[in-house]
C-alpha atoms as an extended CHARMM CRD file, in Angstrom:
* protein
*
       183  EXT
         1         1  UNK       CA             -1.8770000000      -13.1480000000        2.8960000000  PROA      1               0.0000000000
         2         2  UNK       CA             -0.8580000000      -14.1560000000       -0.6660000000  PROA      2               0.0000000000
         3         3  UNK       CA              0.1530000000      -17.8510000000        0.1790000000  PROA      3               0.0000000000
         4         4  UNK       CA             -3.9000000000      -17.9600000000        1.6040000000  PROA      4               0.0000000000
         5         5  UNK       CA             -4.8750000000      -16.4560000000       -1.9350000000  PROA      5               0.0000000000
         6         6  UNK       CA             -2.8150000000      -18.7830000000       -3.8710000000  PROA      6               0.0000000000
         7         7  UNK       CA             -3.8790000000      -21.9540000000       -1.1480000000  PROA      7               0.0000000000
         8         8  UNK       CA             -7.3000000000      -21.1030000000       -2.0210000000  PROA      8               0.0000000000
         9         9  UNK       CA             -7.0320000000      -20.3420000000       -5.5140000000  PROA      9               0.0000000000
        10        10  UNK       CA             -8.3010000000      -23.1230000000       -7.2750000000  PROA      10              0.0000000000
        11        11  UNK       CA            -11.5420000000      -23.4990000000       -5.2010000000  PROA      11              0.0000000000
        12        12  UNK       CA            -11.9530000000      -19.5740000000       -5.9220000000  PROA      12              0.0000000000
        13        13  UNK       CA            -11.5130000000      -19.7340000000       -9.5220000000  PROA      13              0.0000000000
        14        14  UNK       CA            -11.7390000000      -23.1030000000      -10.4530000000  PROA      14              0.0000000000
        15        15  UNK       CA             -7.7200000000      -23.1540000000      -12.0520000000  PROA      15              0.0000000000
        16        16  UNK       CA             -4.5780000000      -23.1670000000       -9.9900000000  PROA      16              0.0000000000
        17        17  UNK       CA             -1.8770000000      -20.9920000000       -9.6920000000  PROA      17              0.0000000000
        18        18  UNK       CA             -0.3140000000      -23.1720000000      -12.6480000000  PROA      18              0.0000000000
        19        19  UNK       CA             -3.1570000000      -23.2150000000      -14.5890000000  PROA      19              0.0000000000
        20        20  UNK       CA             -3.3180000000      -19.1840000000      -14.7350000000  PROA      20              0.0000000000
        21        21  UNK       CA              0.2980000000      -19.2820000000      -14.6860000000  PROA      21              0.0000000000
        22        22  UNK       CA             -0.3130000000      -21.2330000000      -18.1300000000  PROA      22              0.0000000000
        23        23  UNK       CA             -2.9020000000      -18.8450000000      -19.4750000000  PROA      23              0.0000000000
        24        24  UNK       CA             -1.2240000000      -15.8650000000      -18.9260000000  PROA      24              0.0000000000
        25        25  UNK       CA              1.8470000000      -17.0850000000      -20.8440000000  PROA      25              0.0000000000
        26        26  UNK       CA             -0.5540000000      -17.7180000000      -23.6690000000  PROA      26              0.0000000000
        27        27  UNK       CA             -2.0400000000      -14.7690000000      -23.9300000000  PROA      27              0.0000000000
        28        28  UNK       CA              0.5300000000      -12.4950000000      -25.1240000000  PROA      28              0.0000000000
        29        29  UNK       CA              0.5350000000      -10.0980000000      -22.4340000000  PROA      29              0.0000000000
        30        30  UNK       CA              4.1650000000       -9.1410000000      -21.3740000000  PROA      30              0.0000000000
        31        31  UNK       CA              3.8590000000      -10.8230000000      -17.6490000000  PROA      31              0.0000000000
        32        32  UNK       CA              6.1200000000       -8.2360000000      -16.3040000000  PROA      32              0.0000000000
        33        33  UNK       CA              3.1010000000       -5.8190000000      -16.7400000000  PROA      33              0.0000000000
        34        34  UNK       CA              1.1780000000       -6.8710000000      -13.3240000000  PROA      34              0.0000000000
        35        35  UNK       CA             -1.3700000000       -4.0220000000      -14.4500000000  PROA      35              0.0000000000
        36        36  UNK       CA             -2.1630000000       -5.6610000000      -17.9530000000  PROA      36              0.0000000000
        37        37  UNK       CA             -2.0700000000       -8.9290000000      -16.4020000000  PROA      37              0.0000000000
        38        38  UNK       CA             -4.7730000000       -7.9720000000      -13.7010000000  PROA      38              0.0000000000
        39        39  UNK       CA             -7.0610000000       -5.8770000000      -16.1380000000  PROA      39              0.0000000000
        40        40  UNK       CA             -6.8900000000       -9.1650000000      -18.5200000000  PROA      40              0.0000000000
        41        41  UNK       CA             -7.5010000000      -11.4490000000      -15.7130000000  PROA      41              0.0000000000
        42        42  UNK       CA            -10.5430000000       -9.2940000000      -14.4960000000  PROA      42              0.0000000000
        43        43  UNK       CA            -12.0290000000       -8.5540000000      -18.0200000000  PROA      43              0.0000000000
        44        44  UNK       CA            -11.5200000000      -12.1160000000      -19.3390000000  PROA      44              0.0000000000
        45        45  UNK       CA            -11.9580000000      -13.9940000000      -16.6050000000  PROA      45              0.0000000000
        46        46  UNK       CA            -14.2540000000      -11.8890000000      -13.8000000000  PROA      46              0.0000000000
        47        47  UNK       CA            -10.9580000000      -13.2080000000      -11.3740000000  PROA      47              0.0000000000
        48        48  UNK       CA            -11.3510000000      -11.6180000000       -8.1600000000  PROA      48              0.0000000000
        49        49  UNK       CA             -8.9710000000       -8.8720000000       -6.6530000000  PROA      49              0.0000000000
        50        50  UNK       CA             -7.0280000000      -10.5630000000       -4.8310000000  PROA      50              0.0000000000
        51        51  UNK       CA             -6.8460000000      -13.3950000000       -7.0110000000  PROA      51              0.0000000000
        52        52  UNK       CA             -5.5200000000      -11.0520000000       -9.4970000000  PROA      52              0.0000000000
        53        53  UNK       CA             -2.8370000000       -9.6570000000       -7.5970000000  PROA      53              0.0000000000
        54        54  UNK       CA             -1.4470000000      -12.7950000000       -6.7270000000  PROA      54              0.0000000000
        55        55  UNK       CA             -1.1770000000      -14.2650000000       -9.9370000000  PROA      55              0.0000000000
        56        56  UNK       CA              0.0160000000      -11.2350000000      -11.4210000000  PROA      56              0.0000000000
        57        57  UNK       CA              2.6360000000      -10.9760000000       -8.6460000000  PROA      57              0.0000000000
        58        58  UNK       CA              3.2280000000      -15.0440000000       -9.3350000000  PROA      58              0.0000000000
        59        59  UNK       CA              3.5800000000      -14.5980000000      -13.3300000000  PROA      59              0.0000000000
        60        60  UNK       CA              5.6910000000      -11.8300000000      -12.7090000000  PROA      60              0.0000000000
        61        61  UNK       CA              8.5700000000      -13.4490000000      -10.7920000000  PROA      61              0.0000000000
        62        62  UNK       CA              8.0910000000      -16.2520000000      -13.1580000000  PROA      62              0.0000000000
        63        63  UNK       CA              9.4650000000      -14.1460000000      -15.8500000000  PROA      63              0.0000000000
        64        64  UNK       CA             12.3910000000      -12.9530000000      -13.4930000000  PROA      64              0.0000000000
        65        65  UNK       CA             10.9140000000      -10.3280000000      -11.6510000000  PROA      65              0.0000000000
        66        66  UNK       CA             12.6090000000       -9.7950000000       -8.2390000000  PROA      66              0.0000000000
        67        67  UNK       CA              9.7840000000       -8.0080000000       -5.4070000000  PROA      67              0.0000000000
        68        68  UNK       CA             11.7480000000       -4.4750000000       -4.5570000000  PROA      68              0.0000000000
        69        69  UNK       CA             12.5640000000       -4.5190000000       -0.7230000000  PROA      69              0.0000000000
        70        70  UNK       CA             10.6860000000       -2.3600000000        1.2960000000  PROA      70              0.0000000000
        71        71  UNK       CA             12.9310000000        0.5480000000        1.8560000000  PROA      71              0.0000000000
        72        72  UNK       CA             13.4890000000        0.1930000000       -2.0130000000  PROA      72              0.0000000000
        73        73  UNK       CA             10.0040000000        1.3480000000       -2.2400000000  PROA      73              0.0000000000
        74        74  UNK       CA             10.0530000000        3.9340000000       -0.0330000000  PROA      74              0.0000000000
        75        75  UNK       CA             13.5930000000        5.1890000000       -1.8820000000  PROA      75              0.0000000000
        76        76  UNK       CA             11.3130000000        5.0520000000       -4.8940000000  PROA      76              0.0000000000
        77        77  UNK       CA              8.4370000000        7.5600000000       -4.0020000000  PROA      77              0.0000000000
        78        78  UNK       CA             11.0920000000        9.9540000000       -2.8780000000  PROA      78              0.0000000000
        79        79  UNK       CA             12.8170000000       10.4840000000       -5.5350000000  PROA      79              0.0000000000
        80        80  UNK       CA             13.3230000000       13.3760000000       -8.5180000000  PROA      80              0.0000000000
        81        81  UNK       CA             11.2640000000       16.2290000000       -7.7440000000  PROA      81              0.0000000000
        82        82  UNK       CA              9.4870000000       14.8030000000       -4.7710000000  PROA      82              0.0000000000
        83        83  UNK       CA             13.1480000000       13.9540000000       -2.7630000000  PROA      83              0.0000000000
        84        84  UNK       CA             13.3150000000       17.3950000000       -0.6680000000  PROA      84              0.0000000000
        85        85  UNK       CA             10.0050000000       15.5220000000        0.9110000000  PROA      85              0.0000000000
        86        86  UNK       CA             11.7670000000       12.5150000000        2.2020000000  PROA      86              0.0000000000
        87        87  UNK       CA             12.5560000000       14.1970000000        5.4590000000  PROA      87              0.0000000000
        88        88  UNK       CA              8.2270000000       14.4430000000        6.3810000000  PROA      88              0.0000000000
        89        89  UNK       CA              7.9320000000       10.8070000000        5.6330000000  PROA      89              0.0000000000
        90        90  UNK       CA             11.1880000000        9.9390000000        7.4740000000  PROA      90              0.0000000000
        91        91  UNK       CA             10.1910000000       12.2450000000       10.4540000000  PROA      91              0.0000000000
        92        92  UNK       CA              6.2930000000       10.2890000000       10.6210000000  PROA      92              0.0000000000
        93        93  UNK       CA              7.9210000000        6.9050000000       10.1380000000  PROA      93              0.0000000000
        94        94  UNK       CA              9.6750000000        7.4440000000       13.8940000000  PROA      94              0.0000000000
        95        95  UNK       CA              7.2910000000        8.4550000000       15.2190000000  PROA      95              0.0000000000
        96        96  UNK       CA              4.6330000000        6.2240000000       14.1080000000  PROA      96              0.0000000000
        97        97  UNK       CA              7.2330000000        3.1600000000       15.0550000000  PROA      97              0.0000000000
        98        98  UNK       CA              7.7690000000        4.5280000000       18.1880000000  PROA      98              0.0000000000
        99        99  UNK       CA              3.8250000000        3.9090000000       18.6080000000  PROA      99              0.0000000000
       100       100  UNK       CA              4.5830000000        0.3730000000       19.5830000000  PROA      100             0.0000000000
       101       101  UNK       CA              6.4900000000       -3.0540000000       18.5240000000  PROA      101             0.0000000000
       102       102  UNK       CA              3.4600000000       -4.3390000000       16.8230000000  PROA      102             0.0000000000
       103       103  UNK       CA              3.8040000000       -1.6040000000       13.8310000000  PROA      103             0.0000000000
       104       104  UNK       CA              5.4370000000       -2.7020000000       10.6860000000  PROA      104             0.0000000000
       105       105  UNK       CA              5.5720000000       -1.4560000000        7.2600000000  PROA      105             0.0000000000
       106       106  UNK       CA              4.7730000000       -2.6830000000        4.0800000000  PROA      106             0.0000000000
       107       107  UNK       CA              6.5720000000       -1.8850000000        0.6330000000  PROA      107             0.0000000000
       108       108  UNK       CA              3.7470000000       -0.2300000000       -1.9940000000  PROA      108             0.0000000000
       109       109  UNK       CA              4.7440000000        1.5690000000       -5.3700000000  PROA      109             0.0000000000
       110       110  UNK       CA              2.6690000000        5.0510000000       -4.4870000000  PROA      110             0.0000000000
       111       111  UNK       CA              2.3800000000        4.8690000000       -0.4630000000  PROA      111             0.0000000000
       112       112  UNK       CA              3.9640000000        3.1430000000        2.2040000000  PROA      112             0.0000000000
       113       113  UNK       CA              1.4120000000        1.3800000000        4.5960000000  PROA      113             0.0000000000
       114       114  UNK       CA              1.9480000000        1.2640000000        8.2100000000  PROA      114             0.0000000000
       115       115  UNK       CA              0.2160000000       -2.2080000000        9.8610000000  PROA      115             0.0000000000
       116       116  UNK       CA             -0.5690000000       -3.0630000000       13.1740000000  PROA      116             0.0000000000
       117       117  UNK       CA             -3.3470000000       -5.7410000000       13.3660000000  PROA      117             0.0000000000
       118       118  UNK       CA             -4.5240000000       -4.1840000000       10.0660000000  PROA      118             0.0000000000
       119       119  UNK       CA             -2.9890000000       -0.7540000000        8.0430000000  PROA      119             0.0000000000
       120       120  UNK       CA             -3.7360000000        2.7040000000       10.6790000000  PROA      120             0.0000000000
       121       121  UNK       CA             -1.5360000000        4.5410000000        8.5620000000  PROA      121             0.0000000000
       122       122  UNK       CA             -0.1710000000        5.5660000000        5.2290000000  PROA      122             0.0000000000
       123       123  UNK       CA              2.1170000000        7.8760000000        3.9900000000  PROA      123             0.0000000000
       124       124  UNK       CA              2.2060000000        8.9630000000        0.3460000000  PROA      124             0.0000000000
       125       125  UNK       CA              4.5030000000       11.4520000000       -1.5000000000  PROA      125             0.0000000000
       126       126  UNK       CA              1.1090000000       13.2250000000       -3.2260000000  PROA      126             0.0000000000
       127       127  UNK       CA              2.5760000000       16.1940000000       -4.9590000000  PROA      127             0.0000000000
       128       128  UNK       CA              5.9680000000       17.7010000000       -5.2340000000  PROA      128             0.0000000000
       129       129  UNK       CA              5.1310000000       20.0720000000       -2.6070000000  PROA      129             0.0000000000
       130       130  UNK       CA              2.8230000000       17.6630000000       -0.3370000000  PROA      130             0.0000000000
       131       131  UNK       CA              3.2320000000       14.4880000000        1.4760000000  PROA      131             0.0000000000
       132       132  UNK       CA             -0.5310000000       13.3300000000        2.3730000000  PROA      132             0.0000000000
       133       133  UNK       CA             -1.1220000000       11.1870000000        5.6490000000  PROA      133             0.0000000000
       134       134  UNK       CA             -3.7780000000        8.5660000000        5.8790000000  PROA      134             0.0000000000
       135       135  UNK       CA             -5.2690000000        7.5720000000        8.4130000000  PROA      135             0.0000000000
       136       136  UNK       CA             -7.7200000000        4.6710000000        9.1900000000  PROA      136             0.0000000000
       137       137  UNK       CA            -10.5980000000        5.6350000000       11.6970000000  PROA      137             0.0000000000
       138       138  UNK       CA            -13.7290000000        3.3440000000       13.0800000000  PROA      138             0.0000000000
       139       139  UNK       CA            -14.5180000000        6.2060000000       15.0970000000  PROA      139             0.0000000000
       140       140  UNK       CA            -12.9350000000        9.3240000000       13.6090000000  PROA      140             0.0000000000
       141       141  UNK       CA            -12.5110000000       11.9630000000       16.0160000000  PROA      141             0.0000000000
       142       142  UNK       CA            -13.1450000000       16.1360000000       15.5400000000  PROA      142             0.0000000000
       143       143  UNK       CA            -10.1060000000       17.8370000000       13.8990000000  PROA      143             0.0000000000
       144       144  UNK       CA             -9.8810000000       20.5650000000       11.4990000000  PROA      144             0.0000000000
       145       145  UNK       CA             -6.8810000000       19.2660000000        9.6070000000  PROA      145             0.0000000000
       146       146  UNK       CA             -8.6750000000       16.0020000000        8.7980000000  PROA      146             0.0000000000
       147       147  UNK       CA             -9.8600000000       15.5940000000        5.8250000000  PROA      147             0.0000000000
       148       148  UNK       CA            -12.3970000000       12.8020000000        4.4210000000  PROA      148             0.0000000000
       149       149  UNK       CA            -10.1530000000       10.5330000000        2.5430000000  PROA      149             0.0000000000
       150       150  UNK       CA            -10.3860000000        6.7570000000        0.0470000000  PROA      150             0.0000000000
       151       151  UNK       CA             -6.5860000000        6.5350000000        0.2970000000  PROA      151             0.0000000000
       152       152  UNK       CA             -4.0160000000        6.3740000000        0.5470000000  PROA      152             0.0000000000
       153       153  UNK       CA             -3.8430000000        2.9530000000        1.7650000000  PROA      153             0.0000000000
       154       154  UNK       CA             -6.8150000000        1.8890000000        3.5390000000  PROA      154             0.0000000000
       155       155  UNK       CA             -7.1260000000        5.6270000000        5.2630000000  PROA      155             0.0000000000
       156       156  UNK       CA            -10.4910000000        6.8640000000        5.7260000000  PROA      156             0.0000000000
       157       157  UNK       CA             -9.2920000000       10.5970000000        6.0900000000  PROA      157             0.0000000000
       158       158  UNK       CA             -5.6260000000       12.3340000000        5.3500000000  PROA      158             0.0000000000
       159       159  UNK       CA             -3.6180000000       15.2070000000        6.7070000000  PROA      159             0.0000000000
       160       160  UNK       CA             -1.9280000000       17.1800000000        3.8230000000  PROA      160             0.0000000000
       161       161  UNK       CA              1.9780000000       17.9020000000        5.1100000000  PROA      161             0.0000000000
       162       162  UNK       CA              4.1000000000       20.6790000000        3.6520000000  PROA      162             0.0000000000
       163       163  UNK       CA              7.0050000000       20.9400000000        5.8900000000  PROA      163             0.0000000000
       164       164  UNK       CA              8.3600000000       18.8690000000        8.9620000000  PROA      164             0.0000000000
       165       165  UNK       CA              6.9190000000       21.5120000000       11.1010000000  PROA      165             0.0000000000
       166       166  UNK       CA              3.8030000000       20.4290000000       10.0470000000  PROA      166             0.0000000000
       167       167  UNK       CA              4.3870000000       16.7850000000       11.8220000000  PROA      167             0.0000000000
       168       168  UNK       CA              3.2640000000       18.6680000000       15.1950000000  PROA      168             0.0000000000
       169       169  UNK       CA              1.4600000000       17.2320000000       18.1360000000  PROA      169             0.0000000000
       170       170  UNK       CA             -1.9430000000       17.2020000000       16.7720000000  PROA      170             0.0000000000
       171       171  UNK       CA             -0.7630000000       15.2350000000       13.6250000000  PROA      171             0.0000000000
       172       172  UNK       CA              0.7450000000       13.1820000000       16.1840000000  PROA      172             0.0000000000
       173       173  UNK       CA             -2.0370000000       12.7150000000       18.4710000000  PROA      173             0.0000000000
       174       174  UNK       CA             -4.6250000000       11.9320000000       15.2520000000  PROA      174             0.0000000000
       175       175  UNK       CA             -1.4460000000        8.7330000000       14.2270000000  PROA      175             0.0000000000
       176       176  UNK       CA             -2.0390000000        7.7820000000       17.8930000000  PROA      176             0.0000000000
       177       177  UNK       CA             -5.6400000000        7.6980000000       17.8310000000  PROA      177             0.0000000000
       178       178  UNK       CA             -5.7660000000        6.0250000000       14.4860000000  PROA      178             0.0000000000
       179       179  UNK       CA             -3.2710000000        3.2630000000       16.0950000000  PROA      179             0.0000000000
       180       180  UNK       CA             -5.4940000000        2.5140000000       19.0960000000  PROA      180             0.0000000000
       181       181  UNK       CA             -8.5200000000        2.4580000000       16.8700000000  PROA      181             0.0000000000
       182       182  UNK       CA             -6.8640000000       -0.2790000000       14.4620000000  PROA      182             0.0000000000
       183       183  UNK       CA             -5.3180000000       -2.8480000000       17.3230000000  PROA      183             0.0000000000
């Protein structure tokens, strides 16, 4: 997806990737700061989303930053306080894998995205004590544990998980569901 955004970038925003790789060096921010760079690009420049990601991502490995590998992510979110929940996300990550070989997963700083022809899935260390599930629906079926959701991810409702035990059937069923729905 980011090659498309940069292919498409100048037509989009009238400067290529150079161009805002120019202006950003310019303007003082510290281009290791993706954040700073995409709240400048958006306030000074009205650059799109996904415009701003990618030349914030693009600035920032100009400066020498290197893209953390995915489980390097994951390794991330789990860490300090939130590590004793590391065993819910590694429990849902087999099983949502075992869904089919069309699932993959994406690195993210606060969630890990699970993608099949688009993200079903997302698992995010929420709380010290909870690991939230999100799931993407089109047609979201009748459960009590599901709660209306804007993330993480792309999820339109989440599951809050405590424990492993709470990774049951019907947790299971609801990944399934949101897997068929998002083919």
């Amino acid at each position: 997806m980011m090659s498309a955004v940069i292919g498409s970038l100048a037509e989009r925003t009238g400067r290529s990737l150079e161009e805002w790789l120019a202006l950003v060096d310019a303007s003082g921010i510290d281009p290791l700061d993706q954040n700073a760079v995409r709240r400048w690009l958006k306030a000074e420049h009205g650059v799109p989303q996904n415009s701003q990601w990618a030349i914030a991502d693009a600035a920032a490995r100009a400066a020498g930053w290197v893209r953390p590998s995915v489980e390097e992510y994951i390794d991330r979110q789990y860490q300090g306080a939130k590590a004793p929940l590391r065993p819910i996300y590694d429990t849902l990550a087999r099983a949502i894998f075992g869904l089919g070989d069309d699932v993959c997963v994406e690195g993210r700083g606060g969630y890990t995205p699970f993608v099949r022809a688009r993200q079903f899935a997302a698992v995010a260390a929420a709380a010290r004590v909870r690991v939230d599930l999100g799931l993407r629906f089109t047609d979201p079926p009748e459960s009590a544990r599901l709660q209306p959701s804007t993330g993480p991810g792309q999820a339109t409702h989440k599951i809050a998980l405590r424990t492993v035990a709470d990774v049951d059937a019907e947790a299971l069923h609801l990944v399934r569901l949101a897997y068929d729905q998002n083919g």
